[in-house]
DRENLUM-123826 format. One record per residue (C-alpha): x, y, z; residue in one letter. Coordinates in pm, whole numbers, plus 50000, padded with zeros to 5 digits. Layout:
XYZA
...
# end
This chain:
497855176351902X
501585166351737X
501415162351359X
504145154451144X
504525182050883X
506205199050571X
506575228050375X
508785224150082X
509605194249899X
512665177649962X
514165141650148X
513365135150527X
514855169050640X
511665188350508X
509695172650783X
508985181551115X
506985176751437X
504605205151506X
501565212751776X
498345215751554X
494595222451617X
492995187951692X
490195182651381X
486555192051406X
484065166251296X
481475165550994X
478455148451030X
479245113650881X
483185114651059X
484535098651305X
487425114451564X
490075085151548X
493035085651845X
495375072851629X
497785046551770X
499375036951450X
499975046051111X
501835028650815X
504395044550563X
503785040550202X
505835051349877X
502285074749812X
503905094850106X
507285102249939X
505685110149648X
504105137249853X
506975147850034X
509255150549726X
507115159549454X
508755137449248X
507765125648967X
507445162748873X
504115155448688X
503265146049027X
503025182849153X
500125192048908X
498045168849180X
500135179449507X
501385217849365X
503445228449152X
506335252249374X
505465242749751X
503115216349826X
499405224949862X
499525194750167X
501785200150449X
500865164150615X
501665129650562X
499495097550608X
496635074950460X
496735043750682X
495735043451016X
494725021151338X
493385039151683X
490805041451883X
487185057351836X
487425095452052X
483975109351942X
481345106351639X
479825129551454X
475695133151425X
475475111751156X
477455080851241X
475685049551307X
478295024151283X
480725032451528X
481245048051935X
483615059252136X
485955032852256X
485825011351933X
489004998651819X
489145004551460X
491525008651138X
491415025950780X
492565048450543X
492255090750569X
489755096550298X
491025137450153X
487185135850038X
485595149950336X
483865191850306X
484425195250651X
488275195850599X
490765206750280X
491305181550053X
494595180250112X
494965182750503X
493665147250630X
496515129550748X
497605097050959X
500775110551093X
499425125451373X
497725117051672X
494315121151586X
491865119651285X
488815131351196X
488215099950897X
484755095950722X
482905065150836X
482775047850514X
486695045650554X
486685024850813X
486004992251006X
486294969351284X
489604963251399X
490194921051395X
490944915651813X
493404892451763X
495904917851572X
497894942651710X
497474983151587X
500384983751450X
499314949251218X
496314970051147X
498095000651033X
499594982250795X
496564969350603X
494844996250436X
496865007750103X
499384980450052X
496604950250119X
493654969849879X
496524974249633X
497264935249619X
493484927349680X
492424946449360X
495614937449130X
494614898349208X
490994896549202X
489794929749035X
492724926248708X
494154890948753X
490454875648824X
492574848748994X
491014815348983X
491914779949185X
494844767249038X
496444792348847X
499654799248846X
500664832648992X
504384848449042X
504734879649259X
507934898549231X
508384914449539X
507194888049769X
508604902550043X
507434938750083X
504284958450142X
502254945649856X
503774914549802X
503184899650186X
499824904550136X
499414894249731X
501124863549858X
498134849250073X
495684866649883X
496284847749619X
496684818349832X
493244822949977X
491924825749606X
493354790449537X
496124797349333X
499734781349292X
501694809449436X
505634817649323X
507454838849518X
510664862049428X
512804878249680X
515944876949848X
517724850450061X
516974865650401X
513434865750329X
512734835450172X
511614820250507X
509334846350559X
507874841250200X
507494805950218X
505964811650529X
503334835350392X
502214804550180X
504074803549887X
504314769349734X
507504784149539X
510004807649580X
512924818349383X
515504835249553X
516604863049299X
520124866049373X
520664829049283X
518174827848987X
516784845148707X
513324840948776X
512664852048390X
515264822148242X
514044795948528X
511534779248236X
507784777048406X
505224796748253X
502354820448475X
498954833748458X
499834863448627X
502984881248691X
502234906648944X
505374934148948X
505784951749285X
509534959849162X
510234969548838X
513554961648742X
513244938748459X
512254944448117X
508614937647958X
510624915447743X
511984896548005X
508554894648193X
506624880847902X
508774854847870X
507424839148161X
503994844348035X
501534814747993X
499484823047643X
497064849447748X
498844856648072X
498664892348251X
501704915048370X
500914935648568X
502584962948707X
502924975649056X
506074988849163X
506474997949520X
510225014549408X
510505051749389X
510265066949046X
512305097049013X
512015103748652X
510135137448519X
506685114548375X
507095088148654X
505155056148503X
503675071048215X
506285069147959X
505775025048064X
502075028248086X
502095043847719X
504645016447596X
502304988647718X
499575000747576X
500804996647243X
502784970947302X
499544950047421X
497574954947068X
500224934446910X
501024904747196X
498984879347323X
499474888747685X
497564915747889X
500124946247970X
498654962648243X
499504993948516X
497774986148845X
495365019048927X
494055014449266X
491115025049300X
488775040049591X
486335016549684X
485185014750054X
484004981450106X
487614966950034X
488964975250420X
485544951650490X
486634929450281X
490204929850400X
488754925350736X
486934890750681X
489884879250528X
492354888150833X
489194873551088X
489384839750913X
493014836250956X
493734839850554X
495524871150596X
498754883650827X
499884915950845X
503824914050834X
505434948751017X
508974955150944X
509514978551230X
508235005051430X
509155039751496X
507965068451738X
506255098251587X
508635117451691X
511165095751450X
508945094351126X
511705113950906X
513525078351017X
510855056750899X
510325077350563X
514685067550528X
513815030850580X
511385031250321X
513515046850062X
516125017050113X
513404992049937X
514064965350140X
511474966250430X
510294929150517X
506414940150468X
505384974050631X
507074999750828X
504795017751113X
504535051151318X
503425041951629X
502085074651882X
# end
């Protein structure tokens, strides 16, 4: 089968397009064609190595992984022994797991065309959505998901601004947080204000015309897909015992990465009234279910940038380093 692939850190040149051994199944997997798969910033951060302290997880001289890809959408080839929920021919979509003893760790991967992905991982695929809508679910959607109801513990009516409206996490935080009941701000750029708005937000602030931190309202939670203002600046728009939380979808080339703003928030939180907070996503496989039932009742639209071929996935990988995709970028095969 073709798999994207890499041997050295570096920018898009590292990868390539190889011929690989098609995946053997474990008991409890299921053999995924894969039709598409989504791009996330955890990808560069593979393919880079940056932030350094990155490497002690990925290696330290040449990466221990040579392939890239969590999210996926395809079509059921074969089940192992052990699989009840699924057959061949199901449409489905999910996230590579790295957790299975039938493969290394490091070696399950979306950017290829096929998968061997424990069934836990994944579900249904919503008929009414396209693979490529479904590709885009998995990480970004389970990232806004957990930030709003798992740290926010969004409630009807409060007041919620998401910086970032616009991109990967911030489509979806948008009408989660919608479907939660909450007043919903929006920040992003001109061009995508429509798109915003059209999301659900009941506000949005178009950022190169305002200073969402001077504009004078006051929010439960501030969730932070971007990064470029100060805590200062962000607690100013802080309701008493608000949340900011941070998210950012941006690239972090610094040595420590976020940990240098994780430690500052720690302290900083003893001493404030607000709740300073990094956003750790965590594994839990009943989110893409949940995810699921929200996309089936019409609460939840994946937004896709563009599309690109496998073949073109060092292309795809240069789109997302620009930071301004409108939602998700996919690698269709």
């Amino acid at each position: 089968m073709k798999a994207v692939v890499y041997h050295r850190y570096g920018s898009t040149d590292v990868l390539a397009l190889d011929e690989i051994s098609r995946p053997r199944l474990a008991p409890d997997e299921v053999l995924v064609r894969i039709r598409a798969a989504s791009v996330n910033p955890y990808d560069w951060h593979f393919m880079t190595g940056k932030p350094f302290l990155h490497r002690l997880v990925s290696g330290i001289r040449t990466p221990k992984r040579h392939r890239l890809g969590a999210d996926l959408a395809g079509v059921v080839e074969d089940v192992g022994r052990d699989v009840t929920g699924f057959r061949p021919g199901d449409e489905v979509f999910g996230e590579v797991n790295g957790e299975s003893p039938g493969h290394p760790t490091l070696e399950l991967a979306s950017f290829s065309e096929y998968a061997a992905v424990a069934q836990r991982w994944l579900a249904h695929k919503p008929a009414h959505i396209t693979f490529e809508q479904a590709a885009a679910v998995p990480l970004a959607a389970t990232t806004a998901l957990q930030g709003l109801r798992d740290y926010g513990n969004v409630q009807p009516g409060d007041k919620v601004l998401i910086n970032g409206a616009s991109g990967g996490v911030g489509t979806f935080a948008v009408q989660i947080a919608k479907a939660y009941g909450a007043e919903v701000t929006g920040v992003c750029s001109t061009r995508n204000a429509a798109l915003v708005r059209e999301l659900g937000a009941d506000h949005v602030i178009d950022y190169t015309t305002n200073d969402f931190t001077r504009a004078g309202e006051r929010y439960d939670l501030l969730l932070d897909n971007v990064g470029n203002r100060t805590l200062a600046e962000c607690r100013r728009v802080l309701a008493p015992q608000g949340m900011y939380l941070a998210s950012f979808g941006r690239a972090d080339k610094s040595w420590l990465g976020p940990l240098a703003t994780i430690a500052w928030m720690r302290i900083l939180t003893r001493f404030v009234g607000h709740d300073l907070l990094m956003l750790e996503q965590h594994r839990d496989p009943r989110d893409i279910q949940t995810l699921r039932e929200l996309i089936e009742a019409g609460k939840l639209v994946p937004v896709v940038d563009r599309t690109y071929p496998l073949s073109d996935a060092a292309e795809a990988m240069k789109h997302l380093e620009t930071g301004h995709a409108r939602g998700k970028i996919v690698i269709t095969m």
